[in-house]
VOMARRO-205545 format. One record per residue (C-alpha): x, y, z. Coordinates in steps of 0.5 Angstrom, whole numbers, padded with zeros to 4 digits, always signed. Example, Ala and Ser with C-alpha at 12.3 -4.5 7.8 and 13.67 -1.06 7.14 Angstrom:
# VOMARRO-205545
+0025-0009+0016/+0027-0002+0014/
END
This chain:
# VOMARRO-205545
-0266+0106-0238/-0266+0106-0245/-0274+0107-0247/-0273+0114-0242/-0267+0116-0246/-0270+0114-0252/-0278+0118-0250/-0273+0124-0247/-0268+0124-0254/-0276+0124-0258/-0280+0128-0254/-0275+0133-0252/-0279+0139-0254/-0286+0137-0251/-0286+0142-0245/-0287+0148-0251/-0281+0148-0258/-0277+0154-0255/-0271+0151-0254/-0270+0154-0247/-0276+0149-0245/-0272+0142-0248/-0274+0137-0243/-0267+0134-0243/-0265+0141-0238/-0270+0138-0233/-0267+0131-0233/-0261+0133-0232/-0262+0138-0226/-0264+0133-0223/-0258+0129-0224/-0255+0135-0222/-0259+0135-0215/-0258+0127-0215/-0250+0128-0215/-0250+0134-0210/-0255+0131-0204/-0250+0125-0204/-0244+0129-0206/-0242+0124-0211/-0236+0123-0215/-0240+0125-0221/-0240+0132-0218/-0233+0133-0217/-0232+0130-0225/-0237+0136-0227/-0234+0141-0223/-0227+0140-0226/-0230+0141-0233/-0235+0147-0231/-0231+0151-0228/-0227+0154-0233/-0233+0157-0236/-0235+0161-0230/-0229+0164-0231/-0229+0168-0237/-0236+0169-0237/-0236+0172-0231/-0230+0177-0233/-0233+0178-0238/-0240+0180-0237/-0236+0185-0231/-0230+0188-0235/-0235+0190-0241/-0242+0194-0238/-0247+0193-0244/-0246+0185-0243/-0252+0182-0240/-0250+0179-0233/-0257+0175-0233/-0257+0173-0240/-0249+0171-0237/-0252+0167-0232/-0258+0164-0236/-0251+0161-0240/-0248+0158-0235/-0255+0154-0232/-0255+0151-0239/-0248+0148-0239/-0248+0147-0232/-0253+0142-0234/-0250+0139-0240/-0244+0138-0237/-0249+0134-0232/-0252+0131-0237/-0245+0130-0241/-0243+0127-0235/-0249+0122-0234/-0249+0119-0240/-0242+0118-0241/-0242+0114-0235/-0248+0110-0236/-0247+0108-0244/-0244+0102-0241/-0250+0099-0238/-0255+0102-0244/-0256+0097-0250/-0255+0101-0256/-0260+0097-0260/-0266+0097-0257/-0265+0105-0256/-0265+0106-0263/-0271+0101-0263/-0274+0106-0259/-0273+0111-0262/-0276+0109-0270/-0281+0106-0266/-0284+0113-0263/-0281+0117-0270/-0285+0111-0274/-0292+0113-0271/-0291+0120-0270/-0289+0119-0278/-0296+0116-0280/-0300+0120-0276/-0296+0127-0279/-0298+0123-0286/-0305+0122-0285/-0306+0129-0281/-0302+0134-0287/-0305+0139-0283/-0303+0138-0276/-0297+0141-0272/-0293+0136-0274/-0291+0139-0281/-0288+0147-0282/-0288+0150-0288/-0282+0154-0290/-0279+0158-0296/-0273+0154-0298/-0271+0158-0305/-0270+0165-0305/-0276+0167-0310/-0280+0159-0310/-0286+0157-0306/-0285+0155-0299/-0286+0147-0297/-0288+0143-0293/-0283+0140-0289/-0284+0134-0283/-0282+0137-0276/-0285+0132-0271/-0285+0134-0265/-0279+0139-0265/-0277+0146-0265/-0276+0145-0273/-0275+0141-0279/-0267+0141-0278/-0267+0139-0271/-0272+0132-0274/-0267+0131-0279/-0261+0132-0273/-0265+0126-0270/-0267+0122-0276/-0260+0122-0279/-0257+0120-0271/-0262+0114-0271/-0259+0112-0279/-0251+0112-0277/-0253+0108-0271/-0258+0103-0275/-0253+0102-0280/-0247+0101-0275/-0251+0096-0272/-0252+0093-0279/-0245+0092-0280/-0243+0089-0274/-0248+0084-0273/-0252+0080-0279/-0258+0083-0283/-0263+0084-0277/-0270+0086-0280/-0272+0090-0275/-0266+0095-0275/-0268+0095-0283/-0274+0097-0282/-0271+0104-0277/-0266+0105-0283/-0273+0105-0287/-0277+0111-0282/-0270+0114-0281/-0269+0115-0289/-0277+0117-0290/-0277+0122-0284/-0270+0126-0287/-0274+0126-0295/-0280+0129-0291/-0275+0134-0287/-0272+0137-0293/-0266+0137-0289/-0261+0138-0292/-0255+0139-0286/-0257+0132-0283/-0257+0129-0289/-0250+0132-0292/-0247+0130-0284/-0250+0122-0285/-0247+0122-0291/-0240+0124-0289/-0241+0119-0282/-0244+0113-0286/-0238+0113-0291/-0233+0113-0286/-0236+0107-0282/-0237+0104-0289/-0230+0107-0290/-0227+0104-0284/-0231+0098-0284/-0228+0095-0291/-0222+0097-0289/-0222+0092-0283/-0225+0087-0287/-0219+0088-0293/-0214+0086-0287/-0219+0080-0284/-0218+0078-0291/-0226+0077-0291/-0226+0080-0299/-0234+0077-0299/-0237+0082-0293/-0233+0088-0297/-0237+0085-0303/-0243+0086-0300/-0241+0092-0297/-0240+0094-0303/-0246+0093-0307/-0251+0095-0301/-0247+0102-0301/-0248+0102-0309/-0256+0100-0310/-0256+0106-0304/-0253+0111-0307/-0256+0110-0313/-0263+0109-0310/-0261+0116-0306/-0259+0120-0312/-0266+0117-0316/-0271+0120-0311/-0267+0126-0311/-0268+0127-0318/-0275+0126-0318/-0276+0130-0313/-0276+0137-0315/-0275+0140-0308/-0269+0137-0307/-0266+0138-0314/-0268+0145-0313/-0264+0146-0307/-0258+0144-0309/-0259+0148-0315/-0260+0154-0310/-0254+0152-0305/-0249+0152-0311/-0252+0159-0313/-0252+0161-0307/-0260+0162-0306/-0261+0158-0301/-0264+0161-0296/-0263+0156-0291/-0256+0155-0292/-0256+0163-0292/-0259+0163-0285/-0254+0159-0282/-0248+0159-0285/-0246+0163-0291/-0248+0170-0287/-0246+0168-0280/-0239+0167-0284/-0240+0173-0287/-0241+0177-0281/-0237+0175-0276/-0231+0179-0278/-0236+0186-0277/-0238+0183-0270/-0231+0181-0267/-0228+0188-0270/-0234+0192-0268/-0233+0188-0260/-0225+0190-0261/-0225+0182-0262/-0228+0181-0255/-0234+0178-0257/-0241+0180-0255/-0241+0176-0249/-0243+0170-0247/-0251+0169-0247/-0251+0176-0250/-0253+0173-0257/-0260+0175-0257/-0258+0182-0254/-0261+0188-0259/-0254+0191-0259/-0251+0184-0261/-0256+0182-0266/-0255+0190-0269/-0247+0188-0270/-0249+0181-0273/-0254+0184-0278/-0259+0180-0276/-0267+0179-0273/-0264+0173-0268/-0259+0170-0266/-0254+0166-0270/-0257+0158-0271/-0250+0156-0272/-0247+0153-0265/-0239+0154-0267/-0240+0161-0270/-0245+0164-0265/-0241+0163-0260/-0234+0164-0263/-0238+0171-0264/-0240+0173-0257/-0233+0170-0253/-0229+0171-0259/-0223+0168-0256/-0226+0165-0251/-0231+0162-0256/-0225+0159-0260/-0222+0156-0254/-0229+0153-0253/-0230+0150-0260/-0222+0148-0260/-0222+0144-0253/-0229+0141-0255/-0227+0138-0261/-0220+0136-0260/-0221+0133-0253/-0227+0129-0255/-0224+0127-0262/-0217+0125-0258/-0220+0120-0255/-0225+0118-0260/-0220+0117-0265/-0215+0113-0260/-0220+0109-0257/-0226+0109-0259/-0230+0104-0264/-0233+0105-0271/-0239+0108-0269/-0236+0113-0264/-0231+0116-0269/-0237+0116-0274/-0242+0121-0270/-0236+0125-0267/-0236+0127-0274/-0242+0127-0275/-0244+0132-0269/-0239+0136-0271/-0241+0137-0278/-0248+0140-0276/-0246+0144-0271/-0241+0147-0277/-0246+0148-0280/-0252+0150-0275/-0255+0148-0269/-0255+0151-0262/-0248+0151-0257/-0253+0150-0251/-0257+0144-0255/-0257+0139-0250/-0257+0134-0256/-0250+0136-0257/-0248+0134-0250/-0252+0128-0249/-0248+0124-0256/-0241+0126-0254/-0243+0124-0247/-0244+0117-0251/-0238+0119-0255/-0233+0119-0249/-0235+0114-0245/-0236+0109-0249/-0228+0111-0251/-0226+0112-0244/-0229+0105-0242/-0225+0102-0249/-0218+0106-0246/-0220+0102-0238/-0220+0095-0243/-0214+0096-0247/-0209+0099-0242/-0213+0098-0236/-0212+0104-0233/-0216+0112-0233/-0214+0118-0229/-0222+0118-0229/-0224+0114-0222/-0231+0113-0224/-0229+0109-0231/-0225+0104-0227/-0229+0098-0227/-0232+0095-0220/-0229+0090-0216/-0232+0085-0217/-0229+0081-0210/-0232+0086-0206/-0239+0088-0208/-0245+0092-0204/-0252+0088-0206/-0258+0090-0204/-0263+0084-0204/-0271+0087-0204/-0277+0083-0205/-0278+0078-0199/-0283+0079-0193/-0277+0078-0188/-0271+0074-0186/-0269+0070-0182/-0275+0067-0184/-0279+0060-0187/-0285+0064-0190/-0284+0062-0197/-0278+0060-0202/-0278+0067-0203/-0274+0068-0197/-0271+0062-0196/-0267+0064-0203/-0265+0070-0200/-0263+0069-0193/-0258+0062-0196/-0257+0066-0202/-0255+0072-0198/-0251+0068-0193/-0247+0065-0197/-0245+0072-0201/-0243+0075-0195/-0238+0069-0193/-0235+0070-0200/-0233+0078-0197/-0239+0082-0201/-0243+0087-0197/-0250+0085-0197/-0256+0089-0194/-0264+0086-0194/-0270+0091-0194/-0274+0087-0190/-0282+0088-0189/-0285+0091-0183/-0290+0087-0180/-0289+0080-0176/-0290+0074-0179/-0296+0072-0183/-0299+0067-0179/-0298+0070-0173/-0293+0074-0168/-0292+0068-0165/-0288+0064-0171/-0282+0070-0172/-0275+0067-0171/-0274+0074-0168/-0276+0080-0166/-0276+0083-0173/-0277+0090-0170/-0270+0090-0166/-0266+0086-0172/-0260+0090-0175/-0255+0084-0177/-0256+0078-0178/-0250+0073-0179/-0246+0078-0184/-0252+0081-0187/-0256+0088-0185/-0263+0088-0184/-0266+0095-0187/-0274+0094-0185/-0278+0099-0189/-0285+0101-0187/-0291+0099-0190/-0298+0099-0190/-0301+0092-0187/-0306+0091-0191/-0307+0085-0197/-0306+0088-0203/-0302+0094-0201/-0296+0091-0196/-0292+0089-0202/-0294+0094-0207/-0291+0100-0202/-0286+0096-0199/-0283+0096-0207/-0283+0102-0208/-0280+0105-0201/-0275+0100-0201/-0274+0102-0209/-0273+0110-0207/-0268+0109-0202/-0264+0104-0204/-0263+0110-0209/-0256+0113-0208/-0253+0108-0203/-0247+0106-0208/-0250+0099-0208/-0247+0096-0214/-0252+0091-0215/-0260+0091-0213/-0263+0084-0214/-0270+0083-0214/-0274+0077-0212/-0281+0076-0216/-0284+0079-0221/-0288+0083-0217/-0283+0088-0214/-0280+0088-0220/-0285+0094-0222/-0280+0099-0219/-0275+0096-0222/-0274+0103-0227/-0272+0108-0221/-0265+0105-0218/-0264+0103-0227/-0266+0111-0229/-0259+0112-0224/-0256+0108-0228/-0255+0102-0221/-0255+0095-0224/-0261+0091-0223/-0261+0084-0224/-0268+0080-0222/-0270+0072-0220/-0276+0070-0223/-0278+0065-0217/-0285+0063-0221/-0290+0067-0226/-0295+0069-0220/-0299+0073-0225/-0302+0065-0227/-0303+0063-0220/-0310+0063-0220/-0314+0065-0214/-0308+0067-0210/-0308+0074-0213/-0315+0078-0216/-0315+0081-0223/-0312+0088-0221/-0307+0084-0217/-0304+0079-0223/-0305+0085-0228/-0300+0089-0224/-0295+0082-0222/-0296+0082-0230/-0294+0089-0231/-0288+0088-0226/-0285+0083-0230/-0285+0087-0237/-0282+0092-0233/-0276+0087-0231/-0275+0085-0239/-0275+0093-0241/-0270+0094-0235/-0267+0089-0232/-0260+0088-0233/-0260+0080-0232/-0265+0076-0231/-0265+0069-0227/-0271+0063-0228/-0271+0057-0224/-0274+0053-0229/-0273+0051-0237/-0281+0052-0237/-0281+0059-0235/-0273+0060-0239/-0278+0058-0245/-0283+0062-0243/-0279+0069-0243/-0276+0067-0250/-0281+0066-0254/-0286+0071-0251/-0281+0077-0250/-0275+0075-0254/-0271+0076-0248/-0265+0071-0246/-0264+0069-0239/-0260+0065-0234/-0263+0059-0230/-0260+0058-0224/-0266+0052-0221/-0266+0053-0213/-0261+0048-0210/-0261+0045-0202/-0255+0044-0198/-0251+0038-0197/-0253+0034-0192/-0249+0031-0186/-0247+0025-0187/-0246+0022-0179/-0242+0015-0177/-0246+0010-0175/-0242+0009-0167/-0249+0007-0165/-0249+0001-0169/-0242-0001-0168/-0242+0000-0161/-0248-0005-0159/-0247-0010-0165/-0239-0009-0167/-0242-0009-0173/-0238-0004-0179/-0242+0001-0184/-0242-0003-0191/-0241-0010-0188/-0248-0011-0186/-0255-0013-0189/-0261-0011-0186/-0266-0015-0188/-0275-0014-0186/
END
């Protein structure tokens, strides 16, 4: 899941760089249409926040007539939709490994960043005026909208890194994301992102000491201490040297900054013209853009700052937005949250202080992150929240579904055998478990079933569901792995446990709703020579990467293939080697009937 947020988070504007085409509103409208099909808890969540903003929107644009009622309603499919994705990601930040996000993240931004370097020409640079009266320069945007919202990313990346750094040892490749991070920002000349890092990293740096301190670890806070130092002076070095840099922060003291100017220091300036102009109703909420609007802002766009923008077009209402935002998600961070939550609230809202959207799905998606990782931490601490969703699963009593074998009950392989006794067992301890049987009979011929397969809806506890395939070598467990991966979609299982690499394949659409996966590897039937063709092994070995990426737990039935997971993928697993049931110890009646003779008191001799 995390390798999908991370390709979304850097590839957000690869449908076009208007901001209406940001790829995250399509993830989330189909989230949103996820939640209404099976009319999931999640709908109700993100009804109770969105409702509100209706309201006042709707009021508006019918009480005053040069409001835009389309623009008003373009608004509103936007915060609906980050409202969703706020949601989302708050409910399944639990299950993301935070690290190998950001990994991702400096990964996709570290060859983006070499080819921008080879290719000084191509789209992924901009060249911009950033003093008034100076020549422009070329600034490193990626692929997105603009140098600032690269910085935004970038800078996001680097508090995360350096929150991983000082949570756990030195970890190299984490040094190396802080590495692309810094060059992405020093090539961004974004000033806004680096101001707002800044302000994260030196409260977690802050707050990280001053843990340490009460610890009584005065070496970490040493360390601390002069990491923060050759940082600050390498910073201000490049800085100097660096004549654009030395010549924006001249300009911003001078107030020549056209950046600066464009964002803040103009909007600022205006906004009291626009609410007086509006007898401090706004201009509505959407309506930014609207002529007559950028006529009051004095502007040719729309404001890019999100708390004046939309302070300007609902006045109160906009205020009573910012408020809320701010103060709701700050209670809980700063309450419950942990060091890093607390550092990007700060850093969030510092840049939408000073720029960005309202709308920026961006937003949504950290403070989405920012509450539910709080939220979780208030269930831990206190064990309760009137959120029913954060509570945590009852693990006496779980909904599994097990996809992966032909059929049960069957003897066809070791496969099934694990999860007919596996799930057998799982069923006596008062878990609900379904199998997802293959269609078709068994492979040596009809007349080897244990059942009728085509008639069986139950066995000894456990649900049978058959999901149709095609009854062809090479294609019957191919389509069965993906039937069954889709439908098990929305089935509020709390488990999915596939079994074999080769299902594993489609392992990533049950993770992309954020269900739980888990895998046991019964052997490395890649290596199985003769038993699969090159296709076949190519696509098996494609399953198993899959599992590494996606799988939530993993399970090996040998210490040779434990190894092997380590060493070729660095991923930790479990072994769990295949067990046999105990055998039934029958008393010798028939011995001591016809020779009087007692068990232990003979010996047999041949």
């Amino acid at each position: 899941m995390e390798f999908i947020q991370a390709f979304l988070f850097t590839s957000k504007y690869l449908l076009g760089r208007n901001s209406n085409q940001d790829i995250f509103y399509l993830f989330s409208a189909f989230a949103l249409c996820f939640y209404i099909w099976k009319r999931h808890d999640k709908l109700k969540l993100v009804l109770k926040i969105f409702l509100p903003i209706p309201v006042v929107t709707l009021g508006m644009a019918f009480l005053y007539p040069d409001v835009s009622k389309v623009r008003c309603i373009v608004f509103l499919g936007k915060m609906l939709l980050n409202v969703t994705l706020l949601v989302f990601v708050a409910y399944n930040c639990k299950k993301w490994k935070l690290g190998r996000f950001v990994e991702t993240i400096s990964i996709i931004h570290g060859i983006e960043t070499i080819i921008a370097l080879l290719f000084r020409n191509c789209g992924l640079w901009v060249t911009e005026n950033l003093i008034s009266g100076e020549a422009s320069v070329s600034r490193l945007r990626l692929f997105y909208t603009d140098p600032g919202s690269m910085a935004f990313a970038s800078g996001l990346v680097l508090v995360i890194l350096v929150y991983l750094l000082l949570k756990e040892e030195i970890v190299w490749h984490y040094v190396i994301g802080i590495v692309v991070a810094l060059i992405d920002l020093f090539l961004s000349f974004g000033v806004g992102g680096i101001t707002c890092a800044v302000a994260a990293i030196v409260l977690m740096l802050g707050m990280s000491c001053f843990y340490n301190v009460r610890k009584g670890r005065k070496n970490i806070v040493k360390k601390i201490a002069i990491g923060t130092a050759v940082s600050a002076v390498f910073t201000i070095v490049v800085f100097v040297l660096n004549g654009t840099y030395f010549g924006r922060f001249n300009a911003i003291i001078d107030g020549t900054d056209y950046n600066l100017n464009t964002k803040l220091f103009n909007p600022l300036m205006n906004l009291i013209g626009v609410l007086e102009d509006t007898q401090f109703r706004g201009v509505g909420f959407g309506n930014g853009n609207m002529p007559f609007a950028l006529d009051m802002m004095n502007a040719t766009k729309a404001y890019p700052n999100s708390f004046i923008r939309i302070i300007a077009e609902g006045c109160f209402f906009g205020i009573l937005l910012v408020v809320i935002a701010i103060l709701g998600v700050g209670y809980y961070c700063f309450k419950y949250g942990n060091m890093m939550s607390r550092a990007l609230f700060v850093y969030v809202t510092l840049y939408q202080m000073i720029g960005g959207y309202f709308t920026n799905p961006t937003n949504y998606f950290i403070y989405g992150w920012i509450i539910g990782e709080s939220l979780y931490r208030k269930v831990e601490i206190t064990g309760k929240c009137s959120i029913k969703i954060f509570m945590p699963v009852n693990k006496d009593k779980l909904k599994i579904a097990m996809i992966g074998h032909k059929r049960i009950p069957s003897r066809e392989g070791g496969v099934e055998i694990v999860v007919e006794e596996l799930s057998k067992r799982m069923v006596k301890l008062g878990h609900t478990v379904d199998a997802y049987n293959r269609s078709g009979q068994h492979v040596s011929g009809k007349e080897y079933n244990v059942v009728n397969y085509d008639n069986l809806k139950e066995y000894e506890g456990i649900r049978i569901i058959k999901i149709q395939t095609i009854e062809k070598k090479g294609l019957a467990a191919f389509v069965y792995s993906f039937l069954a991966s889709i439908y098990v979609v929305g089935k509020d299982y709390d488990v999915i446990h596939y079994h074999a690499e080769g299902p594993c394949l489609f392992m990533w659409i049950p993770s992309l709703f954020g269900i739980r996966t888990t895998c046991t590897v019964h052997g490395l039937d890649w290596a199985r020579s003769g038993k699969w063709g090159s296709l076949g092994s190519t696509i098996i070995k494609f399953g198993e990467k899959v599992a590494v990426l996606f799988a939530d737990e993993m399970i090996v039935l040998s210490k040779q293939v434990q190894r092997y997971f380590l060493e070729r993928y660095n991923r930790e697993t479990t072994l769990i080697p295949n067990g046999v049931n105990r055998p039934e110890r029958k008393v010798s009646s028939v011995i001591t009937e016809k020779y009087g003779l007692d068990s232990m008191n003979y010996v047999n001799a041949a």
